[in-house]
N, C-alpha and C positions, 0 to 999 in steps of 0.2 A: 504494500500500500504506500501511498505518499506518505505516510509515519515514519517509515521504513528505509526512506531510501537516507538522509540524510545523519540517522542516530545511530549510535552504537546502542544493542539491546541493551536492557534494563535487569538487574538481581529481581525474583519474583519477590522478594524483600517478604510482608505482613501478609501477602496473599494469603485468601480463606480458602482451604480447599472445598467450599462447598460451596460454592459460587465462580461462574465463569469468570475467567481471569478477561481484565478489560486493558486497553489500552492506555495508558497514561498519557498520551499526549492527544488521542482521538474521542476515544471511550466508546473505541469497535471494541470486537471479539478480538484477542490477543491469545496470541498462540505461543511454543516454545520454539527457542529459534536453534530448530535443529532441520537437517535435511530431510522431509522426507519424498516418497515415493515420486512423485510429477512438480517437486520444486525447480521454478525457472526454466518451465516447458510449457508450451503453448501458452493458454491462456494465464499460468502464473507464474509470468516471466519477473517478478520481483517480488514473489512470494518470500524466499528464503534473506535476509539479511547477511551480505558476506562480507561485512565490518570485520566481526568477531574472527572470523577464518583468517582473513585477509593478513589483520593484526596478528595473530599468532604463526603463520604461514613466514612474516618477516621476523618474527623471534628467532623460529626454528631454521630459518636461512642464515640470523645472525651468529648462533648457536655454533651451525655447520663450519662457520667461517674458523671459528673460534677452534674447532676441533680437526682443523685439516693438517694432515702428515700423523698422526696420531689411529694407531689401530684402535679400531670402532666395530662395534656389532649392533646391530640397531635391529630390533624385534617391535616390528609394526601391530597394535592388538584393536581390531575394528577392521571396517570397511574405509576409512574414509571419507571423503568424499560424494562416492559414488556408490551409493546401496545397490543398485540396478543389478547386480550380479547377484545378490541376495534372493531376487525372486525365484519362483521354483515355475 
């Protein structure tokens, strides 16, 4: 949504879990800003918030920087990214 494109998500902070979580700056339906299934296809081309990835994507590029010449084993635990391989 136009919430979404300009803010870094939000901690669920004092959320009630028994009431729909709403948006803080709209006060639509607010979702978890995680990937899922048809995020940033077709019609929910800016469904997904890729702030939070983006940011941590340059951490772990900075990280890399930090650790090169140096034997590394690196065990990836997820999908990712990309769940679409997840499907059956």
């Amino acid at each position: 949504s136009a919430c979404n494109r300009d803010r870094d998500p939000w901690p669920a902070g004092d959320w009630d879990p028994r009431c729909v979580p709403r948006c803080k700056f709209c006060g639509k339906t607010a979702r978890p800003n995680a990937s899922l299934f048809d995020d940033n296809q077709g019609s929910f081309q800016e469904s997904l918030n890729g702030r939070a990835i983006l940011a941590q994507y340059e951490l772990f590029e900075a990280w890399l920087r930090q650790t090169r010449g140096w034997p590394l084993c690196i065990l990836e635990i997820g999908c990712g990214e990309s769940e679409h391989s997840l499907r059956l």
